[in-house]
DRENFI-232706 format. One record per residue: x, y, z of N, C-alpha, C in turn; chain; residue number from 1. Coordinates in steps of 0.001 Angstrom, whole numbers, plus 500000, padded with zeros to 6 digits. Layout:
# DRENFI-232706
> n_px/n_py/n_pz/ca_px/ca_py/ca_pz/c_px/c_py/c_pz/unit/pos
> X/Y/Z/X/Y/Z/X/Y/Z/A/NUM;
...
This chain:
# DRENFI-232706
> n_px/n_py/n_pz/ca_px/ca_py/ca_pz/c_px/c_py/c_pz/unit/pos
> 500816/498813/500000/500000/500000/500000/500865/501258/500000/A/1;
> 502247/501462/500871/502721/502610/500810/503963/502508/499666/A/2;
> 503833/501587/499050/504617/501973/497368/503691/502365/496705/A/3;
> 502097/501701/496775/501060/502659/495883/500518/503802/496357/A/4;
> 501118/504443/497167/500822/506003/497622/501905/506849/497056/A/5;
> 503444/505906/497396/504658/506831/496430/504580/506678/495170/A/6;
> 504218/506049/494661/503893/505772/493026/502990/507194/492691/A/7;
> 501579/507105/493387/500543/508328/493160/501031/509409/493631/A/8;
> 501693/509674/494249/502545/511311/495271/503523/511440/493367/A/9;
> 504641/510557/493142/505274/510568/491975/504790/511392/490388/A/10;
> 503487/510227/490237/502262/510571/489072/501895/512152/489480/A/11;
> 501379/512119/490343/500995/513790/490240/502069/514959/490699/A/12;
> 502712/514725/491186/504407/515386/491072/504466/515773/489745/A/13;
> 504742/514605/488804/505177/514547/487219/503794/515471/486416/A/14;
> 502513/515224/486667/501536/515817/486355/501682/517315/486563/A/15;
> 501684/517418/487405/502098/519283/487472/503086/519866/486838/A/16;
> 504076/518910/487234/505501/519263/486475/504898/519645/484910/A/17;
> 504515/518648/484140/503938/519041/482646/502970/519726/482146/A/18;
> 502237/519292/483175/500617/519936/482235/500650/521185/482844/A/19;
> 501371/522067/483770/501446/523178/484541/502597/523816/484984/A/20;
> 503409/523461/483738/505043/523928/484091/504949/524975/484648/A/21;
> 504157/526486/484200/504670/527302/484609/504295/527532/486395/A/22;
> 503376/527221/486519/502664/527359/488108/503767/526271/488875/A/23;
> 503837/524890/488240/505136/524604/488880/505835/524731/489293/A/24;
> 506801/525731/488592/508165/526530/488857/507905/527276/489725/A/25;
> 506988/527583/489756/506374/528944/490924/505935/528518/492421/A/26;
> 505179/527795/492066/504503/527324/493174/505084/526171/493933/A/27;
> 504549/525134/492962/504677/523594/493683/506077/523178/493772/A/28;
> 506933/523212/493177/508534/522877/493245/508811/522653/495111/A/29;
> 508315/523780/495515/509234/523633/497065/508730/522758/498111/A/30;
> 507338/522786/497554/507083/521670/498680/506913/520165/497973/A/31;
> 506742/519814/496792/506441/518716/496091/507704/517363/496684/A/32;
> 508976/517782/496952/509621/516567/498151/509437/516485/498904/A/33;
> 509143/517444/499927/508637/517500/501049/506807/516383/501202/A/34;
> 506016/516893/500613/504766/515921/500274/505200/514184/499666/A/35;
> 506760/514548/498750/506848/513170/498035/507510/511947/499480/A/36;
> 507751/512448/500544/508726/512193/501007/507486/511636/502596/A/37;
> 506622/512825/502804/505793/512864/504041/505044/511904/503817/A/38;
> 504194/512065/502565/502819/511392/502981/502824/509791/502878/A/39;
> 503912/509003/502255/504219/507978/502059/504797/506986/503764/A/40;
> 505410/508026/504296/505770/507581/505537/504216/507967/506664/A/41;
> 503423/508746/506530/502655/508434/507797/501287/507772/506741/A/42;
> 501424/507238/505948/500503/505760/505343/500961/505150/506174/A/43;
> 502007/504608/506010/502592/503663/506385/502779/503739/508016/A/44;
> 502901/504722/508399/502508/504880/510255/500902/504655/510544/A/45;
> 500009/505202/509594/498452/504608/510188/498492/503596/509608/A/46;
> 499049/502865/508434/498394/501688/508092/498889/500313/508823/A/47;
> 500280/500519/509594/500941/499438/510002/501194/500220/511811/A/48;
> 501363/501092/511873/502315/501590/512970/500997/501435/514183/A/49;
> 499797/502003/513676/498635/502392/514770/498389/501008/515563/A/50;
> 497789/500017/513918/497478/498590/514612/498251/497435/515024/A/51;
> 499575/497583/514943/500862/497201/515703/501008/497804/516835/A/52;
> 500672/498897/517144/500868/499618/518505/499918/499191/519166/A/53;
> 498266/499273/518725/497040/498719/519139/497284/496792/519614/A/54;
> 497573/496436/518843/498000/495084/519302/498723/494582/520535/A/55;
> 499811/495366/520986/500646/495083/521532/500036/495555/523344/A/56;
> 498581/496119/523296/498132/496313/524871/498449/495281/525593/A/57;
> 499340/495471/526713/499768/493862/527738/498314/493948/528358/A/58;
> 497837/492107/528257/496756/491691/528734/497312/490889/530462/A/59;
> 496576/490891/531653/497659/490156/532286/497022/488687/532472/A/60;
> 498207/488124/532267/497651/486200/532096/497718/486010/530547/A/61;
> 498259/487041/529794/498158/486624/528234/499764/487456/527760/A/62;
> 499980/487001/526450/501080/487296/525712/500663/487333/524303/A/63;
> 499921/488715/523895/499301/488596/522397/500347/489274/521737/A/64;
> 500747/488343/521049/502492/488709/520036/501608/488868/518765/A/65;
> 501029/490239/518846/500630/490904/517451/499155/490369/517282/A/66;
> 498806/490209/518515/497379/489464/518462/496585/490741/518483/A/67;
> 495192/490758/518361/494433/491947/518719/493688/491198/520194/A/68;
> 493482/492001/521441/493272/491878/522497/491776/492370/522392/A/69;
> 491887/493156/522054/490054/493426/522622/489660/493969/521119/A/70;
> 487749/493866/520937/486951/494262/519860/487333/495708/519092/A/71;
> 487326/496846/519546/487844/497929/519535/489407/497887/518513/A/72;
> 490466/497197/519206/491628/496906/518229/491050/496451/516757/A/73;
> 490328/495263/516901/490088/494434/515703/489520/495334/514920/A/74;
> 488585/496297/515426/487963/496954/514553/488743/498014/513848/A/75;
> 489645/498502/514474/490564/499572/513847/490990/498913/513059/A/76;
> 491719/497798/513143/492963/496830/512319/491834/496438/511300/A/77;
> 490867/496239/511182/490048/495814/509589/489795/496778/508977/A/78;
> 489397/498317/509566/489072/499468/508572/490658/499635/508230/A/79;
> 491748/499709/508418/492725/499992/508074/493247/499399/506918/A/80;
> 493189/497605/507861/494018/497109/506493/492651/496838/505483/A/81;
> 490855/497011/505972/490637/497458/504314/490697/498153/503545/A/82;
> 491285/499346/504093/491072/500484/503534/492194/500304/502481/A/83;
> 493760/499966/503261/495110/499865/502465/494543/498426/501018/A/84;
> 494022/497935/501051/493696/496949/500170/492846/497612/498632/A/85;
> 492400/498675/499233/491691/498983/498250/492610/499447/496659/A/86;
């Protein structure tokens, strides 16, 4: 999922770059690494980082190694990873 977010951050990078050279040069240039660079890393922090963190609540009398512990987790961890699937 977060190579197909840097792929799309890339595509429309390149899209502006052409179809809007001149506003490009002007505008978008300074932040367009900055966006190519950000939004790919916090995908990848909500899509993996949240429900890995969510997982890992110590239960006592249990050891859930990446398990989901309570309803609430599970439910985050399925809108997530359906969302990344799409």
């Amino acid at each position: 999922m977060v190579g197909k977010i840097g792929l799309v951050v890339i595509t429309l990078e390149r899209y502006f770059k052409i179809e809007h050279a001149d506003a490009y040069r002007k505008y978008y240039r300074k932040w367009t690494t900055a966006v190519g660079v950000a939004v790919p890393w916090i995908a990848g922090f909500c899509s993996f980082g949240i429900p890995a963190s969510l997982s890992m609540i110590p239960v006592s009398g249990q050891c859930p190694r990446m398990g989901l512990p309570s309803k609430a987790a599970q439910t985050v961890s399925n809108i997530v990873f359906g969302i990344s699937c799409l």
